[in-house]
VEXGU-848815 format. One line per field, with one value per residue (C-alpha): x, y, z. Coordinates in steps of 0.5 Angstrom, whole numbers. Example, Ala and Ser with C-alpha at 12.3 -4.5 7.8 and 13.67 -1.06 7.14 Angstrom:
c1: c(25,27);
c2: c(-9,-2);
c3: c(16,14);
//
This chain:
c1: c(0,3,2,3,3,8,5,3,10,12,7,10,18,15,11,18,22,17,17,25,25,19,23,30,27,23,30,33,28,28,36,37,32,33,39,45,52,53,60,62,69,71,78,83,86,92,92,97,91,86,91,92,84,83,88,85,78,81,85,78,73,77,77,70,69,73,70,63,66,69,62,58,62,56,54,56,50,53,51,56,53,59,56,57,60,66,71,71,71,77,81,80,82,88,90,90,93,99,102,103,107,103,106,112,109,109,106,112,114,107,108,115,113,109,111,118,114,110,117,120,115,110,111,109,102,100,92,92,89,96,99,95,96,104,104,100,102,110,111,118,119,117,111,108,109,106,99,98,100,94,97,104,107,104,105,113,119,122,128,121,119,126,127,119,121,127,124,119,123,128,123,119,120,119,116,120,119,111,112,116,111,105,109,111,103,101,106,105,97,99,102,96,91);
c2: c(0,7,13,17,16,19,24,27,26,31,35,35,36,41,46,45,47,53,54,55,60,64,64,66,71,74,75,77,83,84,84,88,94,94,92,98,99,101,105,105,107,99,98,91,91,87,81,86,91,86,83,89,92,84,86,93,90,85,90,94,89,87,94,95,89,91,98,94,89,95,99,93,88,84,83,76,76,83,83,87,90,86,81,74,71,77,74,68,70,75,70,64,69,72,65,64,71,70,64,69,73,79,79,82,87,94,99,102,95,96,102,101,94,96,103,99,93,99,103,97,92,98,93,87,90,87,87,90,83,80,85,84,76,77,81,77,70,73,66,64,59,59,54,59,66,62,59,67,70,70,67,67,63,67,73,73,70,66,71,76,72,70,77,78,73,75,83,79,75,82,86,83,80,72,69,64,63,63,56,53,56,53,46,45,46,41,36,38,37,30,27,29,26);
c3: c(0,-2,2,-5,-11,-16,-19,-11,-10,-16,-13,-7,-8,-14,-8,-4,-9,-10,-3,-2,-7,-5,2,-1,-6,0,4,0,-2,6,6,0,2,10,11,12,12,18,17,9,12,15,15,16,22,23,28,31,33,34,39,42,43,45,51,53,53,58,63,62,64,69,72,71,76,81,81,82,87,91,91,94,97,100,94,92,86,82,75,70,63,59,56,59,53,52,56,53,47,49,53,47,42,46,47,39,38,43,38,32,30,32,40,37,33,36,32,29,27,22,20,17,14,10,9,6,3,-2,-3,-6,-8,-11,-18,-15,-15,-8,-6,1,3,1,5,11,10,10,17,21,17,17,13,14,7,0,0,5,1,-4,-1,2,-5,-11,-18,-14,-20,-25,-23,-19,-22,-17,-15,-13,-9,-5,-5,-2,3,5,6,10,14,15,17,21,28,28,34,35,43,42,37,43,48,44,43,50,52,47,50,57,55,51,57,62,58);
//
C-alpha cells in the first residue's frame, strides 16, 4: 500500500522547491531594502591591532568588575552590563593570537613594513588582503608565501619571491619563543591525557 502515488509525489517535491525559492526571493528583498551599512568606512585590522584592542577589553572589563565589587562587597549576585559570552571569546582569541607573530609586532613595527613593502614592492602590485596575509602569517618558506599569494606563480618569478620572503623575514620579527611555548603546552596536554 503506497502512501502517495507518484505523480503527488512530483506534486509535493514541486511545491517544496516552490516554497525554498519563494522564501529566498522574500529574504533577499527583505535584506536588499533593510539592511544598511552601518560604516562605509571599515577597514582591515591586523591581527597585531586585534591583539591589542583584545588586551585592552580584558584590562577594561576586568577594571569595571573591580569597581562594582568594591561599591557593594556584600554583594555575591553582582550583574555586569558586559556580555556573558566576551571574556570568553576575549580569553580564546587572546590565546590563539598569543602564538602568532602578531605578539612581536609593535605598531611601529607595522607601519615600517608596510611602509617598506609599498616602496620596494610597488610593481608587485600586492592587494591589501595579501599585504595584511603577509603581516599577520609572516611566512617563513616559499610554499607559505606562495599559499598567501594569488596566482604567486604567474605573477612573480622565483627570484621576486625569494626577494619577498627574504624582506618579510628581515622586517618582520619572528615569533619563535610562541611556537616553543605552543608545542610545550601541546605535550604537556598529551602527557595529561
Amino acid at each position: 500500500m503506497r502512501l502517495f502515488n507518484p505523480k503527488q509525489i512530483r506534486l509535493i517535491v514541486n511545491l517544496f522547491f516552490f516554497i525554498l525559492v519563494l522564501t529566498t526571493w522574500i529574504f533577499v528583498i527583505l535584506a536588499v531594502n533593510f539592511m544598511e551599512i552601518v560604516n562605509k568606512n571599515a577597514a582591515l585590522l591586523s591581527n597585531s591591532e586585534v591583539f591589542t584592542l583584545l588586551k585592552e577589553t580584558k584590562e577594561k572589563s576586568a577594571q569595571k568588575l573591580i569597581k562594582k565589587k568594591n561599591l557593594d562587597p556584600n554583594n555575591s549576585n553582582f550583574s555586569t552590563n558586559v556580555d556573558k559570552h566576551l571574556p570568553t571569546v576575549v580569553y580564546e582569541s587572546l590565546k590563539y593570537l598569543e602564538r602568532t607573530p602578531c605578539v612581536k609586532q609593535t605598531p611601529q613595527i607595522v607601519d615600517n613594513f608596510l611602509t617598506k613593502l609599498d616602496e620596494k614592492f610597488k610593481e608587485f602590485n600586492l592587494t591589501k588582503v595579501e599585504k595584511l596575509q603577509l603581516l599577520n602569517q609572516r611566512p617563513a618558506s616559499a610554499v607559505e608565501l606562495q599559499c598567501l599569494i594569488e596566482d604567486s606563480e604567474e605573477r612573480f618569478t622565483i627570484e621576486q619571491m625569494d626577494d619577498l620572503l627574504e624582506f618579510v623575514l628581515s622586517n618582520l620579527p619572528d615569533n619563535q619563543e610562541s611556537e616553543e611555548n605552543f608545542k610545550s603546552e601541546a605535550l604537556d596536554h598529551d602527557s595529561n591525557n
